[in-house]
N, CA, C and O of each residue as an XYZ file, in Angstrom:
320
protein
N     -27.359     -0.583     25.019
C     -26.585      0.355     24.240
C     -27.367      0.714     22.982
O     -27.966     -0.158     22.353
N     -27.366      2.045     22.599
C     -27.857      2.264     21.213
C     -27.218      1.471     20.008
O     -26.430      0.528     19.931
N     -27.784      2.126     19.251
C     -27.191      1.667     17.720
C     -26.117      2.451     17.305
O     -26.285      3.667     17.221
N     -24.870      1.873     16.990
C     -23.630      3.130     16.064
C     -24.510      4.010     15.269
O     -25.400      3.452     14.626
N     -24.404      5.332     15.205
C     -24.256      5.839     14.307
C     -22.715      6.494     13.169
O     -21.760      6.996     13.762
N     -22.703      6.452     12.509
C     -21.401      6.325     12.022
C     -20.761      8.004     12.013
O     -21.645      8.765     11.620
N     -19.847      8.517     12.248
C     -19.385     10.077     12.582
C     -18.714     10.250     11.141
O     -18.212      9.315     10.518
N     -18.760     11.257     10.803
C     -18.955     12.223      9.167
C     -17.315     11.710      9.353
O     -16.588     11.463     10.316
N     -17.144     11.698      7.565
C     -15.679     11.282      6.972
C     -14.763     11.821      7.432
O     -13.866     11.194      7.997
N     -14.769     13.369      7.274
C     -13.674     14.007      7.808
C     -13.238     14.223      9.183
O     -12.074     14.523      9.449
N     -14.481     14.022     10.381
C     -13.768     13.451     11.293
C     -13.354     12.626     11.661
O     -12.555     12.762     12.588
N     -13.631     11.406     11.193
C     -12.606     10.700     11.311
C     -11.446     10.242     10.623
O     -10.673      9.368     11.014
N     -11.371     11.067      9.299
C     -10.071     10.970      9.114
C      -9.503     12.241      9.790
O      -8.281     12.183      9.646
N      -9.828     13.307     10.432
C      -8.800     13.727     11.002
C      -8.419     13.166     12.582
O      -7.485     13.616     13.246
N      -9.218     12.238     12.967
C      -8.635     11.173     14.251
C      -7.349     10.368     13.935
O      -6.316     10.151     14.569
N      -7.812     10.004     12.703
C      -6.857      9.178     11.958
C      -5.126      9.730     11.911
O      -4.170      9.211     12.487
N      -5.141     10.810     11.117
C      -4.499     11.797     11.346
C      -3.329     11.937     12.879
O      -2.151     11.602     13.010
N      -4.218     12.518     13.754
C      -3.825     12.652     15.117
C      -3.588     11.558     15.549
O      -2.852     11.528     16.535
N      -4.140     10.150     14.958
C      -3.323      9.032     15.500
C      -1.880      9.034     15.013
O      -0.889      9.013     15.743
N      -1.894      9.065     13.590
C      -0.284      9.347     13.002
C       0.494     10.004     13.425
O       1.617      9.717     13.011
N       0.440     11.053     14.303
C       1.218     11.882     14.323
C       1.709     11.456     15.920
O       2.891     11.396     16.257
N       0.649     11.201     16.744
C       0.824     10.747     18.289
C       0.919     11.954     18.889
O       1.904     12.347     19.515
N      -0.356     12.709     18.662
C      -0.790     13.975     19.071
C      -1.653     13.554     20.444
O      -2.507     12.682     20.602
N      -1.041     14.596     21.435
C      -1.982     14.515     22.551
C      -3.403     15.087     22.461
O      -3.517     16.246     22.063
N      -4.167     14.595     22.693
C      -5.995     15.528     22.361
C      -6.553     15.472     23.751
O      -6.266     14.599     24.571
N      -7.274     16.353     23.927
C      -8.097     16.651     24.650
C      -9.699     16.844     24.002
O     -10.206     17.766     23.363
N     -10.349     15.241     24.585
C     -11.437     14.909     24.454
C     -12.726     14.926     25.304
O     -12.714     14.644     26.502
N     -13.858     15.276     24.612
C     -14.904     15.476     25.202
C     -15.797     14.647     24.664
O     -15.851     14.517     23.441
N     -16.812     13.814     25.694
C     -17.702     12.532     25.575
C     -19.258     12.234     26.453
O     -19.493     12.647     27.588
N     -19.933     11.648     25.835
C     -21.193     11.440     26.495
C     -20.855      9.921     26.457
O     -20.201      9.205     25.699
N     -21.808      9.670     27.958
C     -21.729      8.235     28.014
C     -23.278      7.602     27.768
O     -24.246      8.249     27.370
N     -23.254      6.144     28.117
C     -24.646      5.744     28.201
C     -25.913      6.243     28.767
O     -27.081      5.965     28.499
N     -25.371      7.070     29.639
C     -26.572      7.701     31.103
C     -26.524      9.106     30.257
O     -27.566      9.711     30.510
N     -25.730      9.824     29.378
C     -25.813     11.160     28.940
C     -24.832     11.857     30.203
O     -24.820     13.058     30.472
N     -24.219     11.050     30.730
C     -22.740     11.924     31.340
C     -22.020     12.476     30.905
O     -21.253     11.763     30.259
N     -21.694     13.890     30.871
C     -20.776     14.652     30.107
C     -19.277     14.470     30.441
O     -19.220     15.158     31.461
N     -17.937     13.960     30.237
C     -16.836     13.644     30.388
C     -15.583     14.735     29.545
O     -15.636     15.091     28.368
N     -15.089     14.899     30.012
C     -13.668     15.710     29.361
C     -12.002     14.819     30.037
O     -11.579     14.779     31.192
N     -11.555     14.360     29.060
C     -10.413     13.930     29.646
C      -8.649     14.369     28.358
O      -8.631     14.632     27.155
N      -7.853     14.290     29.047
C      -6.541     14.244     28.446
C      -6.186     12.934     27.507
O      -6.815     12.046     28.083
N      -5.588     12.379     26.485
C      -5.418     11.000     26.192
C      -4.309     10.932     24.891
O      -4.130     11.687     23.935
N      -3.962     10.260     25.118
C      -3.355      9.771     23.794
C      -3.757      8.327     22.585
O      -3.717      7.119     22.815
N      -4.048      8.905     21.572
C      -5.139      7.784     20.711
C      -3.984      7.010     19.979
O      -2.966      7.588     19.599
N      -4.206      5.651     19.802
C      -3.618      4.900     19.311
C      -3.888      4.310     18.752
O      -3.110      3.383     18.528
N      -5.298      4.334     17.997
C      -5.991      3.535     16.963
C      -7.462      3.584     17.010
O      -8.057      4.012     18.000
N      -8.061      3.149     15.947
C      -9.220      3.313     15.677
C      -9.890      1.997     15.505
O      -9.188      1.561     14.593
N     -10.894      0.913     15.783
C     -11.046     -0.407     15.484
C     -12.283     -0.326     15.296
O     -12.916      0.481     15.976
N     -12.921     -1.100     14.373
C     -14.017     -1.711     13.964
C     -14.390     -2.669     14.816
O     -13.998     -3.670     14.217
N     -14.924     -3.076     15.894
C     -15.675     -3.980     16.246
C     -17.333     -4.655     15.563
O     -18.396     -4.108     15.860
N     -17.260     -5.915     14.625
C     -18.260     -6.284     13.950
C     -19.757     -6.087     15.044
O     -19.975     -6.398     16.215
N     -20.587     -5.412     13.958
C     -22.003     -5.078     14.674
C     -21.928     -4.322     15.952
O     -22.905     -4.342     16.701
N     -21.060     -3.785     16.209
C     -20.999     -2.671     17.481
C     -20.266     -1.146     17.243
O     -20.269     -0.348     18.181
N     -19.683     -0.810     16.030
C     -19.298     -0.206     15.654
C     -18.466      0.174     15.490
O     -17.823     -0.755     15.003
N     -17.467      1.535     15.559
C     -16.262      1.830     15.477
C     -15.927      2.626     16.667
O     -16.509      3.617     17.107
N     -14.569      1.829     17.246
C     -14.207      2.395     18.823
C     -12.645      3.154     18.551
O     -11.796      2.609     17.845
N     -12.408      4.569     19.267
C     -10.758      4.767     19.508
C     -10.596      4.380     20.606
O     -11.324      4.442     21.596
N      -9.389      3.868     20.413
C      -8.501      3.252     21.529
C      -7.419      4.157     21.819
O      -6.767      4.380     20.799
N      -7.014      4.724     22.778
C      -6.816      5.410     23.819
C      -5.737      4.808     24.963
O      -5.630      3.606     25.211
N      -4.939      5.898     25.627
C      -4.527      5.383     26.830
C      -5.020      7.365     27.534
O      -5.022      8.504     27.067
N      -5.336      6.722     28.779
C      -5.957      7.898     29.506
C      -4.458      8.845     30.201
O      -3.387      8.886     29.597
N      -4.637      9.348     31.183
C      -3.871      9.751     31.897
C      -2.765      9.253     33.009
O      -1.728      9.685     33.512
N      -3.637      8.036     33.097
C      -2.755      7.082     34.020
C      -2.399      6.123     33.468
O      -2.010      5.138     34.095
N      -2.449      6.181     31.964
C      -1.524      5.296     31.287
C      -2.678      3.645     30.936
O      -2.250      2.744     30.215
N      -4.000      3.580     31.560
C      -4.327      2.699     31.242
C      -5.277      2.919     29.616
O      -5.853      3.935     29.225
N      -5.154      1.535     28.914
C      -5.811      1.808     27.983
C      -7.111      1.193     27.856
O      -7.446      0.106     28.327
N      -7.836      2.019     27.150
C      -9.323      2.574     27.290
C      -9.880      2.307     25.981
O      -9.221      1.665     25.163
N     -11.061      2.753     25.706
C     -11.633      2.452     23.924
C     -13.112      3.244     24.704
O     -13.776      3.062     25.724
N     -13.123      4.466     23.194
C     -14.684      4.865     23.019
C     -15.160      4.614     22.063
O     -14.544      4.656     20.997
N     -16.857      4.156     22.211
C     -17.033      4.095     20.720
C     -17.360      6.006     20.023
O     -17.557      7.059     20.630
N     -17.287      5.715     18.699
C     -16.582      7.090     17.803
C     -18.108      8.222     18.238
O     -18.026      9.365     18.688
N     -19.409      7.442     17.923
C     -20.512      7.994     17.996
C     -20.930      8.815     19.504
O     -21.937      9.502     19.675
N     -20.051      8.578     20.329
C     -20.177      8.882     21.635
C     -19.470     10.354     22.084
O     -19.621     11.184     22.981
N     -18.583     10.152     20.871
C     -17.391     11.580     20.385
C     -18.137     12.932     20.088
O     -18.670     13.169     19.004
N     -18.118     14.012     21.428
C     -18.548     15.001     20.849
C     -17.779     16.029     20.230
O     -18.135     16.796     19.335
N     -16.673     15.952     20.820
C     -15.359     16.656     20.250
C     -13.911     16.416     20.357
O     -13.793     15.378     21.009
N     -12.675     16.902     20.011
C     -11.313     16.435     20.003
C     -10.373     18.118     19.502
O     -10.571     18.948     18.614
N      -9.453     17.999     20.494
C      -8.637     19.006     20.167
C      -7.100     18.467     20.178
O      -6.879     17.325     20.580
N      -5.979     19.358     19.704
C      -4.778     19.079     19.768
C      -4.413     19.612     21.565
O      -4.899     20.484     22.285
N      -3.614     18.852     21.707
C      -3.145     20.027     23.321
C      -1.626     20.020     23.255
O      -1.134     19.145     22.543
N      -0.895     20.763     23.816
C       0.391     20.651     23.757
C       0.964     19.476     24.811
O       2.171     19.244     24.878
């Protein structure tokens, strides 16, 4: 795995945000291999894991819950 890089203030306080509110987002992600991903989710927190960085935690579509780390985040929208 790479190294965290840490994602600019204001996005993540507006994750933060959309966690408060229990806004559905529609997220877009790269993985380890550079796989491009788009999924539906609902975020439920944001965690610091020591020396690995900062992950959202998530439940996907089928209800299981999930965690990305933040640096992997290429984008986030509201969805109805």
């Amino acid at each position: 795995m790479t190294t965290y890089q840490p994602i600019d203030c204001e996005r993540h306080s507006q994750l933060e945000l959309h966690i408060l509110h229990q806004d559905r987002l529609m997220i877009e992600w790269i993985d380890d291999r550079t796989n491009f991903h788009q999924e539906s989710i609902s975020a439920s927190d944001i965690r610091s894991i020591k020396g690995d960085g900062e992950y959202l935690i998530f439940k996907d579509q089928n209800g299981n819950e999930r965690q990305l780390r933040l640096d992997k985040l290429l984008s986030f929208i509201t969805i109805a």
